[in-house]
FIVOPA-265161 format. One line per 10 residues: number of its first residue (from 1); their letters; for each residue x, y, z of N, C-alpha, C. Coordinates in steps of 0.05 Angstrom, whole numbers, padded with zeros to 5 digits. Example, Ala and Ser with C-alpha at 12.3 -4.5 7.8 and 13.67 -1.06 7.14 Angstrom:
1	AS	00264,-00114,00156,00246,-00090,00156,00264,-00066,00156  00257,-00045,00142,00273,-00021,00143,00258,00001,00157
END
This chain:
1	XXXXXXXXXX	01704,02547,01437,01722,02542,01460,01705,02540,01486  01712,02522,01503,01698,02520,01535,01719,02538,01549  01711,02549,01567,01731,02563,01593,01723,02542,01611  01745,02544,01630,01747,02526,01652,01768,02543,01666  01750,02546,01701,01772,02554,01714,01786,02533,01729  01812,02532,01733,01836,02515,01743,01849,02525,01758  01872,02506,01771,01895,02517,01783,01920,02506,01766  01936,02534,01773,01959,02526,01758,01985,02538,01769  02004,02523,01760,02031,02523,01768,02045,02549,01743  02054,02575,01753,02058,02594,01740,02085,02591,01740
11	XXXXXXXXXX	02102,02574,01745,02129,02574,01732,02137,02545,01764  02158,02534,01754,02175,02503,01770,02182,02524,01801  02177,02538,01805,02187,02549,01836,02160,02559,01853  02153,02564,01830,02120,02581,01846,02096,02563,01853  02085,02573,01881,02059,02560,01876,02035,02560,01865  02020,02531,01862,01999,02532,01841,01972,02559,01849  01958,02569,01829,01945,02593,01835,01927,02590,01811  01893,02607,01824,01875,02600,01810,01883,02617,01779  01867,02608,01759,01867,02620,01738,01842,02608,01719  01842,02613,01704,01820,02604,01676,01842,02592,01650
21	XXXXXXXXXX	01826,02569,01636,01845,02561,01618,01815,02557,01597  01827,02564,01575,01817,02546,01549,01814,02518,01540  01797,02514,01541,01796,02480,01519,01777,02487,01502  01788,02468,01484,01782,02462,01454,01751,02460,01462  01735,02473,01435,01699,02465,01425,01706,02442,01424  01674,02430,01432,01668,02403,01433,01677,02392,01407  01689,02374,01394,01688,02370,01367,01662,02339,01363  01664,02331,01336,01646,02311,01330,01652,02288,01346  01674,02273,01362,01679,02250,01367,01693,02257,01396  01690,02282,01417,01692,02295,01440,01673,02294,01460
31	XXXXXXXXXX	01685,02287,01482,01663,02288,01507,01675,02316,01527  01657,02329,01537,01663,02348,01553,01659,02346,01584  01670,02344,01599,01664,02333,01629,01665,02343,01644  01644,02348,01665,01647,02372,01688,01664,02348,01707  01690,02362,01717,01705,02342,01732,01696,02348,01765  01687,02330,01783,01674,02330,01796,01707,02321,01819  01716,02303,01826,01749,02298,01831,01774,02296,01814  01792,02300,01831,01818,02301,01813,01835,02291,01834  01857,02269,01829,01872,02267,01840,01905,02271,01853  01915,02274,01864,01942,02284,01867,01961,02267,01864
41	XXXXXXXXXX	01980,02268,01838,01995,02245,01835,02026,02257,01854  02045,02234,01853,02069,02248,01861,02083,02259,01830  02078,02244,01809,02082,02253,01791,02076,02280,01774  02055,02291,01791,02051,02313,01782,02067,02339,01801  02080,02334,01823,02096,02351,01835,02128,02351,01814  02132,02326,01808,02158,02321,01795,02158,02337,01772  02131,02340,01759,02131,02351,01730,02134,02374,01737  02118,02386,01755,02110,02423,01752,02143,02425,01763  02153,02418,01781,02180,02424,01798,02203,02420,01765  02199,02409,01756,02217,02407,01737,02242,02386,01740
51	XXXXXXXXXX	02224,02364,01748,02246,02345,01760,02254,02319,01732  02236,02329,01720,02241,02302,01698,02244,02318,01675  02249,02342,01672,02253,02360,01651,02235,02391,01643  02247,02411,01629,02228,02437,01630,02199,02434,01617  02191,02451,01634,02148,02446,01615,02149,02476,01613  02127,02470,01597,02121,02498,01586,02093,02513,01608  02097,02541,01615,02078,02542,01634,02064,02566,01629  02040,02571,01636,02034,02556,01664,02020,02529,01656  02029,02515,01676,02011,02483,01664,01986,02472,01696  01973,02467,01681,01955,02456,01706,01949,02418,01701
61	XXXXXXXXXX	01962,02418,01721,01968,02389,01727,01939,02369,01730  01943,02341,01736,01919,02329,01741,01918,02304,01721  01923,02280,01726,01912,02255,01707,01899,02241,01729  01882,02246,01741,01864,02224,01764,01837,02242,01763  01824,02236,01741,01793,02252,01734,01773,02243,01732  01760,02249,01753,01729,02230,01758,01709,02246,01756  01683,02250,01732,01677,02258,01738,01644,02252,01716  01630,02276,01706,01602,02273,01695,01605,02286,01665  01592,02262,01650,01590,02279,01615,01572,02300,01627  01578,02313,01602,01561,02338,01603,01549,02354,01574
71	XXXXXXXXXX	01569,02343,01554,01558,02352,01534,01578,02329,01511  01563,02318,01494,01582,02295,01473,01579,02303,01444  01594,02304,01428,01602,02308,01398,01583,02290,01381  01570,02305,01361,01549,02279,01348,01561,02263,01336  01589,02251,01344,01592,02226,01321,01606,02206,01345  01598,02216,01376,01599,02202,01400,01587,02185,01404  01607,02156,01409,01575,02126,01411,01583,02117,01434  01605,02119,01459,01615,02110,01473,01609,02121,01499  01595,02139,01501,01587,02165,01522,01555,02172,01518  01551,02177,01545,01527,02191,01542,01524,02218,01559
81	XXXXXXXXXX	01511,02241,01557,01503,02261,01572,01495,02250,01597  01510,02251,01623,01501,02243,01651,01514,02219,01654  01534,02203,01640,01551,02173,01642,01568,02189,01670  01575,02180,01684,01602,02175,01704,01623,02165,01693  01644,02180,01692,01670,02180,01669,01693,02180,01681  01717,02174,01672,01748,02184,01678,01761,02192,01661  01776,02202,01662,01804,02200,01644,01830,02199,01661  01856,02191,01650,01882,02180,01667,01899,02196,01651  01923,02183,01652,01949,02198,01646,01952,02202,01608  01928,02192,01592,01934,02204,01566,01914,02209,01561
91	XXXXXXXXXX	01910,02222,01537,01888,02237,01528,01887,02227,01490  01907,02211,01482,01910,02205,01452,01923,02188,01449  01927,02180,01428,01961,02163,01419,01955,02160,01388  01973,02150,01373,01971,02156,01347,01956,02138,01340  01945,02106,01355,01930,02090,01350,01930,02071,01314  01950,02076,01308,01963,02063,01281,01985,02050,01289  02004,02045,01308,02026,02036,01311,02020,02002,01322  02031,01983,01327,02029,01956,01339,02015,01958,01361  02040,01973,01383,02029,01975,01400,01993,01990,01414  01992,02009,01398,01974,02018,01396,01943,01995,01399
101	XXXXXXXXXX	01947,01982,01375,01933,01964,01362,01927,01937,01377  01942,01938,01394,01943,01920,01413,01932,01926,01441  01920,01945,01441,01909,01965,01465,01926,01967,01481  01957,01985,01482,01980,01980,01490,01978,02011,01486  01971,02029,01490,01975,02058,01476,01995,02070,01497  01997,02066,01530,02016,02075,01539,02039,02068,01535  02038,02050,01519,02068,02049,01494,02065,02051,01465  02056,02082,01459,02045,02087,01436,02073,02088,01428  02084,02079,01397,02120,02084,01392,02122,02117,01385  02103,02126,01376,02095,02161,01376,02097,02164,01401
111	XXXXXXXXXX	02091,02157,01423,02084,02170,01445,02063,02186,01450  02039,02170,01467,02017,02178,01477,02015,02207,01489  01991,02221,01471,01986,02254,01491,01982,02249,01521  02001,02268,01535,01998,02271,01557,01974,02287,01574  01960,02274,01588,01922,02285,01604,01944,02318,01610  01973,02324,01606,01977,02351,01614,02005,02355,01609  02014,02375,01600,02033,02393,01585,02057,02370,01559  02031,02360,01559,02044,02348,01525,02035,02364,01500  02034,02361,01474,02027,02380,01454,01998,02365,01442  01985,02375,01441,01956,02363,01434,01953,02367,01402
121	XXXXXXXXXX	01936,02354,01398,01930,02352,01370,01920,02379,01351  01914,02400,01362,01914,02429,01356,01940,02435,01354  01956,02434,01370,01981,02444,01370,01987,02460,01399  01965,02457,01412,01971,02468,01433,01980,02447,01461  01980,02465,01489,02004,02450,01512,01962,02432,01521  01966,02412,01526,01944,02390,01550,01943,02404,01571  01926,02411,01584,01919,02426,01615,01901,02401,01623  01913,02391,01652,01898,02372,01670,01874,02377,01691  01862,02357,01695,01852,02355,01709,01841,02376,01743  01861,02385,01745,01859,02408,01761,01839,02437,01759
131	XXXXXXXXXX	01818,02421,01751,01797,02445,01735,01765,02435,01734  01754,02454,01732,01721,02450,01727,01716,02429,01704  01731,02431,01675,01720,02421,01655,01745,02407,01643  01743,02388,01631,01766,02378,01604,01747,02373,01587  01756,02370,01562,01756,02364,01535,01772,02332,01518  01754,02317,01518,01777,02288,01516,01756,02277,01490  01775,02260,01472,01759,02250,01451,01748,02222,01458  01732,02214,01455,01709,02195,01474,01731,02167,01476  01743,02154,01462,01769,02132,01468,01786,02129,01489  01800,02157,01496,01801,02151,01514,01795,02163,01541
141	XXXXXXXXXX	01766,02160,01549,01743,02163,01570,01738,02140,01577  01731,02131,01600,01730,02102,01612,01710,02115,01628  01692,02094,01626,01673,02089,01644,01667,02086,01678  01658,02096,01693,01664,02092,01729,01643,02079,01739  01645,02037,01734,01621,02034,01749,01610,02039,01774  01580,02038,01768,01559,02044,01788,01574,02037,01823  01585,02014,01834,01604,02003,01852,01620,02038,01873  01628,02038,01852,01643,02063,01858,01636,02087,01858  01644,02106,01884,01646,02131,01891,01663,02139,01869  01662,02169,01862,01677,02181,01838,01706,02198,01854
151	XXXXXXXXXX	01702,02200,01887,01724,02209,01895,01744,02192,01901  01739,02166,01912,01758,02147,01917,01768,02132,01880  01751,02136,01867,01750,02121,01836,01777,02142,01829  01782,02166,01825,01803,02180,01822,01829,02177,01819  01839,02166,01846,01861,02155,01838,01858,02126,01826  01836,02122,01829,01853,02092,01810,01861,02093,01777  01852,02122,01762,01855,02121,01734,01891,02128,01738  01907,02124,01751,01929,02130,01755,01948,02103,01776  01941,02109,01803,01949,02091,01818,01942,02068,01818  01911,02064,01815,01906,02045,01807,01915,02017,01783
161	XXXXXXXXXX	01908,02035,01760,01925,02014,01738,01953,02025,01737  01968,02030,01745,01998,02036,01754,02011,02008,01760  01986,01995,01786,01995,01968,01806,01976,01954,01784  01952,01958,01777,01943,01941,01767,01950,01923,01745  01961,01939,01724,01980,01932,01700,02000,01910,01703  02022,01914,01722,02044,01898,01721,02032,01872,01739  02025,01875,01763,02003,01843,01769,01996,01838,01759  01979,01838,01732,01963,01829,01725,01995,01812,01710  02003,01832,01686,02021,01826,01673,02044,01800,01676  02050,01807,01702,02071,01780,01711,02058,01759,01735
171	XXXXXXXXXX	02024,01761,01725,02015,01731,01742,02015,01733,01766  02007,01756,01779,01998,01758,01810,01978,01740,01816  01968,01723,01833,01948,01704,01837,01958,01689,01856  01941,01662,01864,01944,01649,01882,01971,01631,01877  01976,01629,01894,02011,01612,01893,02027,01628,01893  02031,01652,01883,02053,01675,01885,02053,01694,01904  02084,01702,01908,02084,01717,01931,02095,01740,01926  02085,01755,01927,02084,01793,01919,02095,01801,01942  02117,01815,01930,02122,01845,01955,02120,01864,01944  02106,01887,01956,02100,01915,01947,02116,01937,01958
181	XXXXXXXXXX	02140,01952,01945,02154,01964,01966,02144,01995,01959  02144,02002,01993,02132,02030,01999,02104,02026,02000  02092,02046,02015,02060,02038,02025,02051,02071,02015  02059,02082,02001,02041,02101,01988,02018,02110,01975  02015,02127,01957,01988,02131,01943,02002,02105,01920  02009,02099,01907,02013,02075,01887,02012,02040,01904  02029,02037,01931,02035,02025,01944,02009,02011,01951  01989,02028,01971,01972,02021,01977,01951,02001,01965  01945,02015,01937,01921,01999,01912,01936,01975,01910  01968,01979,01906,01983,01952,01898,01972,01929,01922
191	XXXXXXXXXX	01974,01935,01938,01966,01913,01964,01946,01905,01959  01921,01926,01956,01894,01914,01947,01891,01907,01935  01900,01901,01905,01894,01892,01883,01906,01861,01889  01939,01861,01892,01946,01843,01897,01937,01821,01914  01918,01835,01938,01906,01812,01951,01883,01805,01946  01872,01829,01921,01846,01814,01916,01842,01787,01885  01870,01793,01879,01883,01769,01867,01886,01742,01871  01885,01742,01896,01892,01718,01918,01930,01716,01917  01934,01732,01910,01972,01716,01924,01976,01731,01959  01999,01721,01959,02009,01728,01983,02023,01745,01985
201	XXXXXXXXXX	02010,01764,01998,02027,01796,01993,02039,01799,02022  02062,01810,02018,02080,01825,02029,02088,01852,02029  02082,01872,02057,02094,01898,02043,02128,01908,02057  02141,01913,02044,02169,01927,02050,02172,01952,02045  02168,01965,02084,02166,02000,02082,02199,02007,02100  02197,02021,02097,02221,02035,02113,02224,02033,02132  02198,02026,02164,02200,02033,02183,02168,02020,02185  02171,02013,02214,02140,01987,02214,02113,02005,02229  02120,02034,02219,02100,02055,02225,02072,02050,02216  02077,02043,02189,02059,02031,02172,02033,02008,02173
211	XXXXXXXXXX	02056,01989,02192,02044,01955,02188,02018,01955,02201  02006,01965,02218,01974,01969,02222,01961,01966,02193  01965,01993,02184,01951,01997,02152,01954,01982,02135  01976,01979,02134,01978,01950,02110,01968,01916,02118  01965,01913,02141,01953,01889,02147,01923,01893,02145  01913,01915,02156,01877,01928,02147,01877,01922,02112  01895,01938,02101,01892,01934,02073,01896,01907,02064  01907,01885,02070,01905,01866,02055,01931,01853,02055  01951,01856,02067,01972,01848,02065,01973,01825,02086  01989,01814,02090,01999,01777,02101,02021,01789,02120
221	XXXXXXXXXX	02033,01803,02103,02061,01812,02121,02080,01830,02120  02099,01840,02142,02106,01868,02136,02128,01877,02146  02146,01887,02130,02183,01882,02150,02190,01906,02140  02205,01925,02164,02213,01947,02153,02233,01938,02137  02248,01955,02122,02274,01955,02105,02297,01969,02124  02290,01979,02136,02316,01999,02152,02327,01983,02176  02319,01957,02172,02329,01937,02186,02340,01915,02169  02369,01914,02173,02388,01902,02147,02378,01866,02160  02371,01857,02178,02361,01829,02178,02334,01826,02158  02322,01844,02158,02303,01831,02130,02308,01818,02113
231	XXXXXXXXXX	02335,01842,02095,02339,01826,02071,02353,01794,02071  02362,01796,02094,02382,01762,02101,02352,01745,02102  02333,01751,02120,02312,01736,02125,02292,01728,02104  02293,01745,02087,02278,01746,02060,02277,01738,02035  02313,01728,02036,02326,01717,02011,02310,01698,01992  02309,01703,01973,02300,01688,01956,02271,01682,01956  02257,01710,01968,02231,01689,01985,02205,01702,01947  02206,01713,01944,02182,01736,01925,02186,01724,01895  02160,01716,01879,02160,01724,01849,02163,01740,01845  02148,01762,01851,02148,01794,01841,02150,01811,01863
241	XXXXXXXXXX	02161,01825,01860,02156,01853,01877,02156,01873,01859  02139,01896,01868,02132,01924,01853,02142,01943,01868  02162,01959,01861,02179,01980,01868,02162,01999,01864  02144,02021,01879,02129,02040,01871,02143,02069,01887  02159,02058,01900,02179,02085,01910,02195,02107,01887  02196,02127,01892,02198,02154,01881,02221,02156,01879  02244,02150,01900,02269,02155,01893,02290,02129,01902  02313,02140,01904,02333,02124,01897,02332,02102,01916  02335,02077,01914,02341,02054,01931,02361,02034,01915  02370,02014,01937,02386,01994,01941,02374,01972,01913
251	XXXXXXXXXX	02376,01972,01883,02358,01951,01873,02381,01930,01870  02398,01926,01885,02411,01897,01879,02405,01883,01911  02390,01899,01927,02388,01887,01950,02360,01879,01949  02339,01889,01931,02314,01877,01931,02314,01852,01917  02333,01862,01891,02333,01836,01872,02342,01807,01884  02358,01811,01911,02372,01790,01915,02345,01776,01934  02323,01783,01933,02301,01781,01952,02284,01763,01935  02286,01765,01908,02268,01741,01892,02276,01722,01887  02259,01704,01881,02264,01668,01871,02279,01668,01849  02280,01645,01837,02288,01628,01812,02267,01650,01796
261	XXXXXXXXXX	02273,01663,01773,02256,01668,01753,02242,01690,01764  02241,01702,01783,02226,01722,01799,02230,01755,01781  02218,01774,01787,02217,01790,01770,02214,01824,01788  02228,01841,01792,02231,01866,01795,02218,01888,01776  02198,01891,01793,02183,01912,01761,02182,01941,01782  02195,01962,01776,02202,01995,01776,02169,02002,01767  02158,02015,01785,02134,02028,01771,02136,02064,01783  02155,02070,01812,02164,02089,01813,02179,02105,01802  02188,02126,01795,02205,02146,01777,02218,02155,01791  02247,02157,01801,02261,02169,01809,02272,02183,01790
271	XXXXXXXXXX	02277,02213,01799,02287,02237,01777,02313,02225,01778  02335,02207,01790,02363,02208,01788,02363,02178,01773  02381,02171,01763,02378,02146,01746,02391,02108,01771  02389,02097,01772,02381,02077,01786,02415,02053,01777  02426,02046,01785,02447,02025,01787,02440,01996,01791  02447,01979,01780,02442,01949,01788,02474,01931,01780  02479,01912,01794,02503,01899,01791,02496,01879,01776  02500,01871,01751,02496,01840,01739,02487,01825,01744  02513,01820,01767,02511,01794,01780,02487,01783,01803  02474,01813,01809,02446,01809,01820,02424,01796,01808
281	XXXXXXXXXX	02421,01795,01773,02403,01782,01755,02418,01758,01752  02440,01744,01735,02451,01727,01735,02450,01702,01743  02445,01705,01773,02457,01690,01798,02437,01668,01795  02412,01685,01792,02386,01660,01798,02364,01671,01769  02371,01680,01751,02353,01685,01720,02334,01706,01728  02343,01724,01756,02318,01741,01753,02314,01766,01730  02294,01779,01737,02292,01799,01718,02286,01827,01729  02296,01855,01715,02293,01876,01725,02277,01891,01706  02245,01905,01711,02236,01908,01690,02222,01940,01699  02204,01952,01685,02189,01969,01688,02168,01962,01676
291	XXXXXXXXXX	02144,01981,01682,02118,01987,01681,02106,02008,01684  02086,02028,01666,02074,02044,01664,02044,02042,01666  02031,02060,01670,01996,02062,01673,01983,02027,01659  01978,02029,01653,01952,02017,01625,01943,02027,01601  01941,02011,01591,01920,02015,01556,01893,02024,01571  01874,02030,01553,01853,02047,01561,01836,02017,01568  01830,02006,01551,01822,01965,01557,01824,01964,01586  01853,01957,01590,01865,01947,01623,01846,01976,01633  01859,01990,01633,01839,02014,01651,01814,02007,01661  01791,01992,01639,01779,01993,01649,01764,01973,01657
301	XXXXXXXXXX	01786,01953,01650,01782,01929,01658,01789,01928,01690  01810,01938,01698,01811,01949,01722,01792,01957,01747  01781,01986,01734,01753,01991,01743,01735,01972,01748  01727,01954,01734,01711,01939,01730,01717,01908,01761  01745,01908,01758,01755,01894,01778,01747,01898,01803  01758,01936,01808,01758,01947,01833,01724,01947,01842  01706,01951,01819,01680,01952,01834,01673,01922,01840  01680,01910,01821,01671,01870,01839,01677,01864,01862  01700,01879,01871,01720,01874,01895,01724,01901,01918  01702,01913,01921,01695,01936,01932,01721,01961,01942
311	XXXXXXXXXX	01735,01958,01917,01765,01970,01926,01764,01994,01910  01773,02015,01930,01770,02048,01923,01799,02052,01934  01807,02075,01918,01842,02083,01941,01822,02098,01969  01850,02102,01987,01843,02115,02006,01850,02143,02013  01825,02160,02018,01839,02189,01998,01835,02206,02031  01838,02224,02031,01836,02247,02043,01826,02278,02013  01808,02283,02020,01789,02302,02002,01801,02327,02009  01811,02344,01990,01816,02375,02010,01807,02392,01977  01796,02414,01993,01798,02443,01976,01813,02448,01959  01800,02462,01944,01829,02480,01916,01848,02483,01939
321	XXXXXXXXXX	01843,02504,01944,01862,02521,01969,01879,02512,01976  01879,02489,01985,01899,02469,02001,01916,02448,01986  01919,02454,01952,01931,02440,01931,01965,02443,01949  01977,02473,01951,02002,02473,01954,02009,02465,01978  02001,02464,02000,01996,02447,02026,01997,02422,02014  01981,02398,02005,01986,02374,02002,02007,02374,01985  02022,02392,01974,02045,02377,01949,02063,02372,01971  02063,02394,01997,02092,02394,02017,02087,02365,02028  02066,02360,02040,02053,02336,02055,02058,02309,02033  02052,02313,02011,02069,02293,01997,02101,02284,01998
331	XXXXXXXXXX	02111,02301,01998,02133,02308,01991,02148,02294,02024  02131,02300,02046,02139,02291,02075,02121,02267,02077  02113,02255,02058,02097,02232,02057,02083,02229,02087  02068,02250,02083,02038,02257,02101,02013,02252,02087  02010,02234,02078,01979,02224,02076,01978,02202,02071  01955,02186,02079,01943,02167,02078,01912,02168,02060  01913,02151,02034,01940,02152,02026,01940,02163,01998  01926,02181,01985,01921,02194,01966,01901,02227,01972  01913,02250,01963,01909,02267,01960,01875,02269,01939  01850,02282,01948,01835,02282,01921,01825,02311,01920
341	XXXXXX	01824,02334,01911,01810,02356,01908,01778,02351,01898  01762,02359,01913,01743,02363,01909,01740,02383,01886  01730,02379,01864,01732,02408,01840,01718,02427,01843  01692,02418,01860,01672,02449,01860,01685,02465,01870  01713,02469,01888,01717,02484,01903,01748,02494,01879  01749,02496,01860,01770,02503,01840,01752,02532,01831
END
């Protein structure tokens, strides 16, 4: 067994607090990784809070892991002792299924191990990223090219292929016109990626507090939403837009915002479930879809993108200490624009 000290969430009301966790001995086909950053998803407030259902605790959160091998399993060919590494939001998948097979694992039909409080292949609960060390079987470990810093690289095993996935997926590129709604930790990469795609990005925030940052980042153009002349002005104008917002919105008023054939892809989770009127798809053949992370492939095909195209999220670095401070600041969407813990300080 490795010890690793972490922080952890000792029950959905309490705050996170240091402790020590167990991981699994190295096994033959295991890489062990001193995690050097970790990033702060919103999704990981939703889990520990108990917003998408009960976990078993204490759980220590974390799928945004950047960091250094340190010790590899002798039947390891994909890693080396001293590689610059990640891991994201899974840690397995049954890798026999279609999807699987198709480098599709975040649609394993088993359903992919969770990087934290899913049931691992021992039988025990996944502990994240929020810690000195993990334990991951070398598959799915991705590589952090040379290009990239390992603190800004962080979020992208998360936020990054989050946006990256569905652009790629529904033909982001030159001639298309992307809107990215919300300018958050997901929001933000979406702009970059999207513009380093070449289409024409658009971002749609709540309030034009924003539009500085999002025109620095890469965006063309920028209209609050809390101004009901947008949507009249906007009609029909987007192939895609990427919903990366957290909770509940208007989706028959975005939908009425795409073309002929245009496409609505949900990459945000709202804990409450979401309404659409028919006749919003209907009218003009659009489509209302979702999207999750990436296959481990895209992942790092991804990476591989972001270092050609010198694109890192934009983080603010803080201390262990200051984990339950940034969940509130999340939560009051106070940062610009990703949370990263430094680990030496765990």
């Amino acid at each position: 067994m490795v010890t690793a000290t972490a922080y952890a969430a000792p029950s959905a009301t309490e705050p996170l607090v240091p402790t020590t966790i167990e991981r699994r001995a190295v096994g033959p086909r295991d890489v062990l990784i001193e995690v050097r950053f970790a990033g702060i998803c919103h999704s990981d407030i939703h889990t520990v809070r108990g917003d998408w259902g009960p976990q078993a605790f204490p759980l220590t959160p974390g799928h945004e892991i950047a960091g250094v091998v340190v010790e590899v399993g002798a039947a390891v060919t994909r890693h080396s002792v001293g590689d610059r590494v990640g891991v994201g939001c899974m840690v397995n998948s049954c890798r026999e299924c279609a999807n699987c097979l198709a480098g599709n694992e975040q649609y394993c039909v088993a359903g992919f191990t969770g990087t934290y409080g899913a049931v691992d292949r021992d039988g025990s609960i996944t502990q994240g990223g929020y810690s000195s060390h993990v334990v991951v079987v070398e598959d799915f470990v991705v590589g952090i090219p040379a290009g990239l810093e390992l603190d800004v690289a962080a979020p992208l095993l998360c936020a990054g292929v989050t946006t990256y996935s569905p652009l790629r997926h529904w033909g982001a590129g030159p001639g298309k016109k992307v809107a990215i709604v919300g300018l958050g930790g997901l929001g933000h990469m979406g702009v970059k990626i999207a513009h380093a795609l070449g289409a024409e990005v658009t971002v749609l925030s709540q309030t034009l507090k924003k539009q500085a940052d999002a025109l620095d980042l890469g965006a063309d153009h920028f209209f609050a939403t809390n101004d009901a002349q947008t949507f009249a002005e906007l009609a029909g104008s987007f192939d895609l837009i990427i919903n990366t917002v957290s909770a509940v919105v208007d989706i028959d008023a975005y939908l009425r915002l795409l073309a002929l054939d245009g496409v609505l892809v949900n990459v945000g989770a709202p804990a409450e479930p979401l309404s659409v009127n028919v006749f919003s798809l209907i009218s003009t053949r659009r489509a209302l879809a979702g999207s999750t992370i990436g296959g481990i492939r895209e992942t790092q095909e991804m990476l591989d993108f972001c270092a050609e195209h010198n694109i890192g999220s934009e983080i603010e670095v803080i201390s262990a200490e200051q984990i339950n401070e940034a969940y509130e600041r999340v939560l009051a969407s106070d940062v610009r624009y990703r949370f990263v813990i430094d680990a030496s300080t765990i």
